[in-house]
NUROKE-150030 format. One line per 2 residues: number of its first residue (from 1); for each residue x, y, z of C-alpha. Coordinates in steps of 0.25 Angstrom, whole numbers, plus 5000, padded with zeros to 4 digits. Layout:
# NUROKE-150030
NUM	X,Y,Z | ...
# end
This chain:
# NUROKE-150030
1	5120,5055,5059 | 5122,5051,5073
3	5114,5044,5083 | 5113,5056,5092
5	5108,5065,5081 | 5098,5054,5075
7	5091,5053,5089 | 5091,5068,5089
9	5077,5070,5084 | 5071,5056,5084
11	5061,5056,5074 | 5066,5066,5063
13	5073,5065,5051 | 5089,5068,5048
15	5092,5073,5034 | 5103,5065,5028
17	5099,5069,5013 | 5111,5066,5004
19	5114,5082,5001 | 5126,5077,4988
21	5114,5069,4981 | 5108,5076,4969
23	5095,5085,4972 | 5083,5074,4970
25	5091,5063,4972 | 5085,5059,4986
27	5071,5062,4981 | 5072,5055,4967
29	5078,5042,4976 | 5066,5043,4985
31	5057,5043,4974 | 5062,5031,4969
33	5062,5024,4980 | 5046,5028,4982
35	5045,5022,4968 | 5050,5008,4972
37	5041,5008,4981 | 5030,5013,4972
39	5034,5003,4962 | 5035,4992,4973
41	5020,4996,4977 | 5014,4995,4963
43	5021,4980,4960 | 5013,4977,4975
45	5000,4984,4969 | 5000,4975,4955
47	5006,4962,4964 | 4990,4964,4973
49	4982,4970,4964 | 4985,4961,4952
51	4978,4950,4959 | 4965,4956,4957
53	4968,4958,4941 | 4970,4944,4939
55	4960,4939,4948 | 4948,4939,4936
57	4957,4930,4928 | 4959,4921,4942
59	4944,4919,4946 | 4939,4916,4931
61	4950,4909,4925 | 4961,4901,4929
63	4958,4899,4945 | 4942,4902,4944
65	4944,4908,4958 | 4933,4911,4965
67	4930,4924,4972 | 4934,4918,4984
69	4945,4914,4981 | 4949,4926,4975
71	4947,4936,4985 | 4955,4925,4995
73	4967,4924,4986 | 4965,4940,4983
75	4963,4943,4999 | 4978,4934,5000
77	4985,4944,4995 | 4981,4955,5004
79	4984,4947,5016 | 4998,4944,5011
81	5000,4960,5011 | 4997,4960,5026
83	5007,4950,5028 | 5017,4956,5020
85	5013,4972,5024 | 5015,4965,5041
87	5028,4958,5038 | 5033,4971,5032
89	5030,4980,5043 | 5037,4969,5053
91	5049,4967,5044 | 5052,4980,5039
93	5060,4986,5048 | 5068,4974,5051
95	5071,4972,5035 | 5070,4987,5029
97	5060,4991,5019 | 5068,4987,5007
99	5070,4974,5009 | 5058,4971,5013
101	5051,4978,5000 | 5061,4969,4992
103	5058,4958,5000 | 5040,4961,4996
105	5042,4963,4982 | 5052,4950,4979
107	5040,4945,4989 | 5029,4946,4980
109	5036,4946,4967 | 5036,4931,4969
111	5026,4928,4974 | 5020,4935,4963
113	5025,4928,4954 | 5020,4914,4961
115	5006,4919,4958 | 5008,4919,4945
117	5012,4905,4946 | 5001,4900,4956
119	4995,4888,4954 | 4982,4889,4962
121	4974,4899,4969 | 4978,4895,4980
123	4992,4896,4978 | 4990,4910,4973
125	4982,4916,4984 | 4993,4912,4993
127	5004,4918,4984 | 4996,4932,4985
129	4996,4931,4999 | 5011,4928,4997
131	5012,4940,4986 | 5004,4948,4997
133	5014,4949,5009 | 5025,4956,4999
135	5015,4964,4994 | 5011,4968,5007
137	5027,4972,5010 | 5029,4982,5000
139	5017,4990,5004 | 5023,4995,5018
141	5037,4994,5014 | 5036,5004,5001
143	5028,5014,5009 | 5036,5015,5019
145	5050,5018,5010 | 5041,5027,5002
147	5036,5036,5015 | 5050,5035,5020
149	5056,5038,5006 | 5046,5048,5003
151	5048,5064,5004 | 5044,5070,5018
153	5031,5076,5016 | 5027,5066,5005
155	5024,5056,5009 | 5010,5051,5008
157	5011,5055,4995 | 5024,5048,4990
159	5019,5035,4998 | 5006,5036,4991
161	5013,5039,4978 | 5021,5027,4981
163	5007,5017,4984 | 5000,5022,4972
165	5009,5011,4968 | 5000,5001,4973
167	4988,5006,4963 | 4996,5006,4951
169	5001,4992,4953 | 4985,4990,4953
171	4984,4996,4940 | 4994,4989,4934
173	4988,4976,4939 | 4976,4980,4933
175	4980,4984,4919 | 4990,4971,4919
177	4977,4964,4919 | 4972,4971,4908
179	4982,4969,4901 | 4989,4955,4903
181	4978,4948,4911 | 4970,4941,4900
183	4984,4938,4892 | 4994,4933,4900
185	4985,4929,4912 | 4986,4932,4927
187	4998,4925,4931 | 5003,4936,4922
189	4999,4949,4930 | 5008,4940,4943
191	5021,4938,4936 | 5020,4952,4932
193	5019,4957,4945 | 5030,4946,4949
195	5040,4952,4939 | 5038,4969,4942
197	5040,4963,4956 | 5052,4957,4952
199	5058,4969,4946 | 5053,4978,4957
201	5061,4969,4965 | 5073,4973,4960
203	5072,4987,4958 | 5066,4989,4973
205	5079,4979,4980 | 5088,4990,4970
207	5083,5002,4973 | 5074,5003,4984
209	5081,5010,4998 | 5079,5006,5012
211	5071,5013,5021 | 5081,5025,5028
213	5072,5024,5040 | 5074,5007,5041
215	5090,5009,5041 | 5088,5019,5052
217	5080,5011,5060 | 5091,4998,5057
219	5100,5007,5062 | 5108,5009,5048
221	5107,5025,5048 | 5119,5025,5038
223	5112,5015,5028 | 5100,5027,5031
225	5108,5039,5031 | 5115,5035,5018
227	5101,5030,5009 | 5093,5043,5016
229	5103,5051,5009 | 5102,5044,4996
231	5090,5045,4996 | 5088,5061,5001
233	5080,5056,5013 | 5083,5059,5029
235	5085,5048,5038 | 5076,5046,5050
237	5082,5046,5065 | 5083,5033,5071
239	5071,5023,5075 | 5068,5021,5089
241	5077,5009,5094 | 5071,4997,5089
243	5060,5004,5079 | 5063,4996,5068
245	5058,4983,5074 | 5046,4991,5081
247	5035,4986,5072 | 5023,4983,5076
249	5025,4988,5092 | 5029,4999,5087
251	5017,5002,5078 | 5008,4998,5090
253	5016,5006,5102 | 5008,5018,5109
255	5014,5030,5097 | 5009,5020,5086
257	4998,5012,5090 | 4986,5020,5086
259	4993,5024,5073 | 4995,5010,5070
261	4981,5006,5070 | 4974,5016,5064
263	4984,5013,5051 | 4981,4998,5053
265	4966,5002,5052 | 4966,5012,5042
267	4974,5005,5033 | 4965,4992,5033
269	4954,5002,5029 | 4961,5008,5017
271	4966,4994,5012 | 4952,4988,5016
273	4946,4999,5005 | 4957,4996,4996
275	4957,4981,4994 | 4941,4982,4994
277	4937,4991,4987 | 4948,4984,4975
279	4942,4971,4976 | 4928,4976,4976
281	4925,4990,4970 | 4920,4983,4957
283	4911,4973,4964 | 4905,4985,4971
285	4904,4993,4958 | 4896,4982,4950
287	4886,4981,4961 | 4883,4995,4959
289	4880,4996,4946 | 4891,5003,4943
291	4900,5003,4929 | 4912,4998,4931
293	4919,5000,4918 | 4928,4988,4922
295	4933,4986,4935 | 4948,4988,4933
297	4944,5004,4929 | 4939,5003,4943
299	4951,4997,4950 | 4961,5007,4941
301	4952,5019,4947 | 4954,5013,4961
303	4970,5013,4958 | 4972,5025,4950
305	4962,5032,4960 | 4973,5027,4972
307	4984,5031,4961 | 4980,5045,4959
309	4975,5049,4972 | 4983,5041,4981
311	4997,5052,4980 | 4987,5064,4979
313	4982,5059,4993 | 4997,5055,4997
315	5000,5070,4996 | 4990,5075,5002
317	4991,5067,5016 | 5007,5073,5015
319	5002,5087,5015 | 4989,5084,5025
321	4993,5073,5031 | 4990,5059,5029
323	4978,5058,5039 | 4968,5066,5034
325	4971,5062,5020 | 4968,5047,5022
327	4957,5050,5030 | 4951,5058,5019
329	4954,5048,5008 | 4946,5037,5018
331	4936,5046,5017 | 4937,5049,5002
333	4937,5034,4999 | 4923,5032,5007
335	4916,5044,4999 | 4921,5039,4985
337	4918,5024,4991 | 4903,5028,4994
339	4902,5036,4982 | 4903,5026,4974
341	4888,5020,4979 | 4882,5032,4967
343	4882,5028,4954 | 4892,5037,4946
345	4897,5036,4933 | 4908,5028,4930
347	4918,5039,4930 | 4913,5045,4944
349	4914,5031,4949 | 4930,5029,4944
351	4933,5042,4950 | 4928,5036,4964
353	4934,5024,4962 | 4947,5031,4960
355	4944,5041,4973 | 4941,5029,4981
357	4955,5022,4976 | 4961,5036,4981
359	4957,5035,4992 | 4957,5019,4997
361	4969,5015,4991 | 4976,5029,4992
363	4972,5031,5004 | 4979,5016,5009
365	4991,5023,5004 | 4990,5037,5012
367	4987,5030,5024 | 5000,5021,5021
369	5008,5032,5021 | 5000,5039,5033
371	5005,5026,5041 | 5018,5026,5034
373	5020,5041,5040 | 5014,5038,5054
375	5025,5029,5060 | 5041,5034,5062
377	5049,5030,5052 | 5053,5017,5059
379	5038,5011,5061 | 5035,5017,5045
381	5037,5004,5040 | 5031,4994,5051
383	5019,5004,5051 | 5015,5003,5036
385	5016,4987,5037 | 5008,4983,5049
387	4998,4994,5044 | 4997,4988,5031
389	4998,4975,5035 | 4986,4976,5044
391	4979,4985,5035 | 4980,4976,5025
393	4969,4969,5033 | 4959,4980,5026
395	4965,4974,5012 | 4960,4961,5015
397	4947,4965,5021 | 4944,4974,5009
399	4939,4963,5001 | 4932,4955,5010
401	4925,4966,5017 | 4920,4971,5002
403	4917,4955,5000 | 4908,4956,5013
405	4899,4968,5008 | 4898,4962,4996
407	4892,4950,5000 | 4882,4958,5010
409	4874,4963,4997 | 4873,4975,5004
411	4874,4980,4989 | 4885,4992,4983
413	4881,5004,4993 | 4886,4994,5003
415	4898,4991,4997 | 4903,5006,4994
417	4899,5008,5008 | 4908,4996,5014
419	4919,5003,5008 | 4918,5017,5012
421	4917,5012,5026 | 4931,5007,5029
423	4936,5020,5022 | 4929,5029,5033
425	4934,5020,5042 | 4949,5022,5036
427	4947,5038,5038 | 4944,5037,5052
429	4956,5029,5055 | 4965,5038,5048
431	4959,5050,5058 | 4962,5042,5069
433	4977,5040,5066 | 4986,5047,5074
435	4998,5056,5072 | 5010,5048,5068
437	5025,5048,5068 | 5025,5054,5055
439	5010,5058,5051 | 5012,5070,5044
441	5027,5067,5036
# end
């Protein structure tokens, strides 16, 4: 393809599918890569959510932490993700997608595996907040191979196929417990997560492609041309000069600017309700009186309730629209929140649960994708990681702005009522966005 005809209709895609490969080949390649990156997410969701599972063992054996201590060496972790998701949307486009998810996963591994070594507190809280920025890498960087790998037409429901990764690795952290936690100790549950890391490694810096739309916007359109073939995908027209080292001016110039801002916002929201109602649903639950039937069937209904309903809700938004879907699941997630101030039997009350998990985690990862789509191509990347990055704000907040109302006294109407709060708030964001690049994909 020349230059001329490239520039010809800026904007829109030029079919270079590879015609000799065999029927489904391009599609059985995309899918794969899609379930490198699923894979990726779920390591990252055991490698943050592990730390919780342990965190009994932590405060009445061999640290006796308090819960001061606790929640500071827990709120470490997250801040290390809004490093890490920041530095990725700077650096992306300067080192490729790839690299850089090779470069967060041989990242955390290690540092992983020195929590297991850790000698102190101390020493540990900091290595989460060392775990945390390569954590915090992989998140913007697999959704934005998976939306660019991903069919047209599908995907908000492939990327949140993709981060429904995130709430098994939750799982699986949780059953680990179960399972290993009272036999082999918690250092255990780190090197485990050290060693898959260690394994994913290798298959991702094997397997994993390049973004097509990064080569193009270095200027290797042969590189692009011959990988979107492979892979049965188009190629997009050339970036604007300079786009790929844009960043953040150009997520703040006058086509952007709103856009950018309301994603900012309306992320902190979803992850505020995420991270806080994780850390204090079961606290909540106690002060109303209500049966818990152990708290980890609490934190699985949460997770497979974001498992479940997360895709259902991805494919939705690619055949409304994203807007009004995350809009609705804000919504969603404020009824099944205040709902939960009746007292219901203990099935009615998992089922909310499960609703509200839907509908705070899922919806984080609708409106994820929703960034994803909003930018061109060139800005995809850099948009998802300064829109986590800032959001992840919301993560850290969520448990100390549970803490707060907690220590009012207020009692558990007020709690519920905390909660559903920032999820309204969330929906009216999202009504505010405007149209994007690529809204409706």
């Amino acid at each position: 393809m020349t230059d001329s005809a490239s520039s010809s209709r800026v904007g829109h895609l030029t079919d270079v599918s590879d015609r000799s490969a065999p029927p489904g080949t391009g599609t059985r390649s995309r899918a794969w890569a899609i379930a490198l990156c699923w894979t990726a997410i779920v390591v990252d969701g055991y490698d943050l959510i592990v730390y919780g599972t342990v965190l009994p063992t932590l405060i009445a054996g061999e640290w006796a932490l308090d819960a001061g201590t606790a929640g500071w060496i827990g709120s470490l972790a997250l801040v290390g993700m809004l490093v890490g998701a920041l530095l990725a949307g700077t650096v992306t486009d300067r080192i490729g997608r790839r690299r850089l998810m090779i470069i967060c996963i041989a990242w955390f591994s290690v540092a992983m595996a020195l929590c297991a070594l850790a000698p102190s507190p101390e020493v540990f809280g900091l290595l989460r907040f060392v775990a945390g920025i390569g954590l915090g890498g992989v998140v913007p960087t697999a959704i934005a191979l998976t939306v660019e790998y991903a069919p047209a037409g599908r995907r908000n429901a492939a990327n949140a196929l993709m981060f429904s990764g995130y709430s098994v690795g939750g799982v699986v952290a949780a059953l680990s417990g179960i399972v290993l936690l009272e036999q082999l100790g918690w250092r255990a549950l780190f090197w485990i997560g050290a060693g898959v890391g260690a394994v994913l490694l290798v298959v991702v810096a094997v397997a994993l492609p390049e973004s097509v739309a990064y080569l193009v916007g270095r200027g290797r359109r042969a590189e692009a041309a011959a990988l979107a073939a492979r892979y049965g995908m188009p190629v997009p027209d050339d970036a604007p000069p300079g786009a790929g080292r844009a960043g953040l001016r150009a997520l703040l110039d006058r086509h952007h600017l709103r856009g950018t801002l309301l994603f900012w916002v309306g992320t902190g929201f979803g992850l505020l309700l995420v991270y806080g109602l994780n850390t204090w649903l079961a606290q909540i639950m106690r002060q109303a009186g209500y049966p818990l039937g152990g708290a980890l069937a609490f934190l699985l209904a949460l997770n497979l309730g974001a498992i479940v309903g997360a895709p259902l809700l991805g494919a939705l938004a690619d055949r409304i629209g994203p807007r009004p879907v995350v809009t609705g699941m804000f919504l969603t997630a404020a009824a099944s929140i205040l709902l939960l101030m009746n007292r219901f039997p203990t099935p009615v009350l998992l089922g909310l649960i499960a609703v509200a998990g839907a509908c705070t985690i899922g919806t984080t990862i609708i409106v994820n994708s929703y960034t994803a789509t909003f930018y061109p191509e060139h800005l995809r990347a850099a948009g998802l990681g300064w829109s986590l990055g800032i959001g992840r704000i919301g993560a850290i907040a969520g448990p100390l702005y549970g803490g707060v109302v907690m220590a009012t006294g207020a009692g558990f109407a007020a709690n519920f009522l905390a909660f559903a709060i920032p999820a309204v708030l969330g929906a009216i964001v999202m009504v505010l966005v405007p149209r994007g690049a690529a809204t409706h994909p």
